[in-house]
C-alpha positions in Angstrom: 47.6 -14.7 31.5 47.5 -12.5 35.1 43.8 -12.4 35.6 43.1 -8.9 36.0 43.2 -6.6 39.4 39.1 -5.9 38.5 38.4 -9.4 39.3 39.0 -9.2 42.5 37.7 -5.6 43.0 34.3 -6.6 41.7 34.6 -9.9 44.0 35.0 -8.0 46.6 32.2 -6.1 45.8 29.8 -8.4 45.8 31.6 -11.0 48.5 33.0 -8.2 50.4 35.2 -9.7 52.8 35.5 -6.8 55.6 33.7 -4.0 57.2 36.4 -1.3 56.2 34.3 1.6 56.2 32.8 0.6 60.0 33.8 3.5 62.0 36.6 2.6 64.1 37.2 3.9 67.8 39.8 6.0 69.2 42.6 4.0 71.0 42.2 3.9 74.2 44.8 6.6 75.8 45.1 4.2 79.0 46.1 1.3 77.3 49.2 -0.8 79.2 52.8 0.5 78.0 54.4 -1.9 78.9 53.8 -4.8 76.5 55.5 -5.1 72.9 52.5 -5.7 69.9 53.7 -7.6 67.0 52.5 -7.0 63.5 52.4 -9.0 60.5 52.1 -7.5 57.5 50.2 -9.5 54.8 50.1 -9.3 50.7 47.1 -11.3 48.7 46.6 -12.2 45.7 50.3 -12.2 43.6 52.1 -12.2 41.9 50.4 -9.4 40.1 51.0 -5.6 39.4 52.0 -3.9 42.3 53.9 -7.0 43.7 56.9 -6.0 42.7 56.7 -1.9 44.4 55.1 -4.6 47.5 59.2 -6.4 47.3 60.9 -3.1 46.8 59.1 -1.0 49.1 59.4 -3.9 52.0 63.6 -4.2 51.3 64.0 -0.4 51.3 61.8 -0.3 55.1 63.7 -3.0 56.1 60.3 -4.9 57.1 59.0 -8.9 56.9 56.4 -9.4 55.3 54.1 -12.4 54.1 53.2 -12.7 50.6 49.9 -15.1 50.3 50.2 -16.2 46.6 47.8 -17.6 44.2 49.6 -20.7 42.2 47.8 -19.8 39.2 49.1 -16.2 38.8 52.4 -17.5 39.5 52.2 -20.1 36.8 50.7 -17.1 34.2 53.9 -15.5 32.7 57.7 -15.4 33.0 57.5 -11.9 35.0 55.3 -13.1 37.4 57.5 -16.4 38.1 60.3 -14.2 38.4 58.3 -11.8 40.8 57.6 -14.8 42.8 61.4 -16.0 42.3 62.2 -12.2 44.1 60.0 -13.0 47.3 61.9 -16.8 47.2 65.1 -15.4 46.9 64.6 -13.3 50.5 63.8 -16.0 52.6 65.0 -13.8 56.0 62.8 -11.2 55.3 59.5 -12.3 53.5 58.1 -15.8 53.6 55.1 -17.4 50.4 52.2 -19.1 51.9 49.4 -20.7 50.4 46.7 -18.5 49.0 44.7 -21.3 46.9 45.7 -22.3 42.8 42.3 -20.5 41.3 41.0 -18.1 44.2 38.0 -19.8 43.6 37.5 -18.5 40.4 35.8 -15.4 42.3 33.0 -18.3 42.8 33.3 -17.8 46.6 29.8 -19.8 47.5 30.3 -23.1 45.0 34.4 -23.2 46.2 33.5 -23.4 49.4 30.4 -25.8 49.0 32.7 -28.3 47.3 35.2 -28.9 50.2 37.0 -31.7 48.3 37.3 -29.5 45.2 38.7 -26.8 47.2 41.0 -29.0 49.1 42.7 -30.5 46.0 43.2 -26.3 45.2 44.9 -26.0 48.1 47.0 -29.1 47.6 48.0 -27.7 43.6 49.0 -24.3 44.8 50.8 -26.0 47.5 52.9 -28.2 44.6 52.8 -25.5 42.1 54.3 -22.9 44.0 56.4 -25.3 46.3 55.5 -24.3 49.3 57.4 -25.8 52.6 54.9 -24.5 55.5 51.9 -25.6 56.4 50.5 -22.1 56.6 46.9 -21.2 54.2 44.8 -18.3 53.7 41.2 -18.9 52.2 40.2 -16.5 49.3 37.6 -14.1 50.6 37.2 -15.3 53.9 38.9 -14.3 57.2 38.6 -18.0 58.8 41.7 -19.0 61.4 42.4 -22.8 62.7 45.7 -23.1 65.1 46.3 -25.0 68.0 44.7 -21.9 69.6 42.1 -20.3 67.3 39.3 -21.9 65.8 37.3 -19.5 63.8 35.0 -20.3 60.4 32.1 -19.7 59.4 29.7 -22.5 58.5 30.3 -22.1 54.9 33.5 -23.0 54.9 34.1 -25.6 58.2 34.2 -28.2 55.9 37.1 -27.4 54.0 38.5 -26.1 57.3 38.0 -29.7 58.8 39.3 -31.4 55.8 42.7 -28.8 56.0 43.1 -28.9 59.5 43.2 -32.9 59.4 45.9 -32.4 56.6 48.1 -30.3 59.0 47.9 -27.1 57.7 47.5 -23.4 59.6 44.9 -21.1 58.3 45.5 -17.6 59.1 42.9 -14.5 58.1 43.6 -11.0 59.5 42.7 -8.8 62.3 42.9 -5.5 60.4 42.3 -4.9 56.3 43.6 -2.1 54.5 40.7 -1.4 51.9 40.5 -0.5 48.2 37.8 1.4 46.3 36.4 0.6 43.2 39.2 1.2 40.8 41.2 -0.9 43.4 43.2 1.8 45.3 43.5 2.2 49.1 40.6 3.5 50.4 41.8 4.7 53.7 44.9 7.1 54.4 47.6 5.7 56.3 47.3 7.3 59.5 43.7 6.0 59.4 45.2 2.4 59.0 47.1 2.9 62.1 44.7 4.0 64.3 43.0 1.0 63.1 45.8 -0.8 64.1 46.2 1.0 67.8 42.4 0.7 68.4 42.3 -3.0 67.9 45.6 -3.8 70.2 44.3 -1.4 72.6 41.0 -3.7 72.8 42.1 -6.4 72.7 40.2 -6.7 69.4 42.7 -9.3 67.8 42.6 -12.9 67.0 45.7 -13.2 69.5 46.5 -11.2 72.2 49.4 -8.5 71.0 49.7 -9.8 68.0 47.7 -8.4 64.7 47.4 -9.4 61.0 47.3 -6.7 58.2 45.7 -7.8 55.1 46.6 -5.4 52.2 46.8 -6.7 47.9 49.2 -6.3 46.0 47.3 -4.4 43.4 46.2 -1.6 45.9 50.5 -0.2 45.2 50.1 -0.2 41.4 50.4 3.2 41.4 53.7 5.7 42.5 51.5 7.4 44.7 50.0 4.2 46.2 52.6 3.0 46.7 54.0 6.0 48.7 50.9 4.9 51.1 51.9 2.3 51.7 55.7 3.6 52.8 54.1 5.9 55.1 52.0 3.5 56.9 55.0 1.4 57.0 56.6 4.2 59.2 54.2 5.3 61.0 54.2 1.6 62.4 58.1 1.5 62.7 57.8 4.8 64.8 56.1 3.0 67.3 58.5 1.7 69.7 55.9 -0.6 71.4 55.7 -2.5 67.4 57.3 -5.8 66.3 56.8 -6.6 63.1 57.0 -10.2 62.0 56.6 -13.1 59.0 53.8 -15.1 59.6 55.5 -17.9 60.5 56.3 -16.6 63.9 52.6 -15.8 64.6 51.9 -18.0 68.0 50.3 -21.6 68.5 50.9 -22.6 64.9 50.8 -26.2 64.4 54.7 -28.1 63.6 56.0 -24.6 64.5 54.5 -23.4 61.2 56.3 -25.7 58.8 
């Protein structure tokens, strides 16, 4: 069985994994022109209810897209294999990476205090979900390792250590589009976007000109959610200065991301 969307509302409640409601700056208006910005748009936590509006809504925009899946909700029920199948099936557009087999369990602290435990997660999603790139998000935790990045937090270096040896990428996100209690988007799209232009025009990013989105899929549940989510979409596509891109083009990845 799916576990439900509230699990990971109220984990992020009480693990909350970004400062969403910070107040963000204006873009700078001086910012260089001259310099294209890529974007990668991310998904958590599927296959669950919203993945599916996450697949059409991506096809109809025309958009890449990264689906970070949990092997566990995969493995759950015939739908959500065959939501997983959909993402599979449109390799040019969307790309599955590894977003753990349990999710911790929403047990963020003892996961992560157990490197070898989480580890072997890693390495079941990785079978379960047959997953041929070496590219990992952690549950609740915006940690990156790359040739070029190395970012984590003392809680969860170990496990960082022990993936990194293994050969894998860890991406987190530069940017996260947030959900309130009831586990809709908590900001409007435009907001998102300035977000987005604030950060690039800082240099607030991981990587230079190049930003992660973080978004789940159960924040699109809803029609009107999900009409968010196609607006945001286009206010980045009206951007002529935006790229957006799978993950596995993000820079400095290890084996080229495979």
């Amino acid at each position: 069985m799916i576990i439900a969307p509230v699990f990971y509302i109220l984990a992020h409640i009480f693990f909350p994994i970004n400062t969403s409601n910070a107040i963000v700056p204006k873009p700078v208006l001086n910012a260089p022109d001259n310099e294209i910005r890529y974007v990668y748009l991310s998904f958590d936590d599927g296959p669950l209810e919203g993945t599916s509006n996450c697949i059409d809504i991506c096809l109809n925009q025309k958009v890449p897209a990264t689906f970070f899946e949990v092997g566990r909700h995969q493995a759950s029920t015939n739908r959500s294999k065959a939501l997983y199948n959909r993402i599979m099936q449109n390799e040019a557009q969307f790309m599955i990476a590894n977003h753990s087999y349990t999710h911790a369990n929403s047990k963020y602290k003892y996961f992560y205090r157990h490197p070898t435990m989480a580890f072997d997660d890693f390495m079941q999603a990785q079978n379960s979900l047959a997953i041929k790139n070496n590219i990992i998000r952690l549950p609740g935790n915006s940690a990156w390792n790359t040739t070029a990045i190395k970012k984590a937090s003392g809680l969860v270096k170990p496990v960082v250590h022990k993936l990194d040896s293994a050969g894998f990428n860890i991406i987190g996100w530069d940017v996260e589009w947030g959900f309130d209690k009831s586990g809709k988007p908590r900001q409007a799209p435009q907001f998102v976007v300035d977000m987005v232009d604030s950060a690039f025009a800082r240099n607030h990013t991981a990587t230079k000109n190049h930003l992660v989105i973080l978004m789940h899929d159960h924040m699109f549940r809803a029609s009107a959610d999900s009409a968010k989510l196609v607006a945001m979409i286009g206010l980045l596509k009206s951007n002529p200065k935006y790229q957006l891109r799978k993950i596995s083009q993000y820079p400095g990845l290890k084996n080229g991301g495979r």
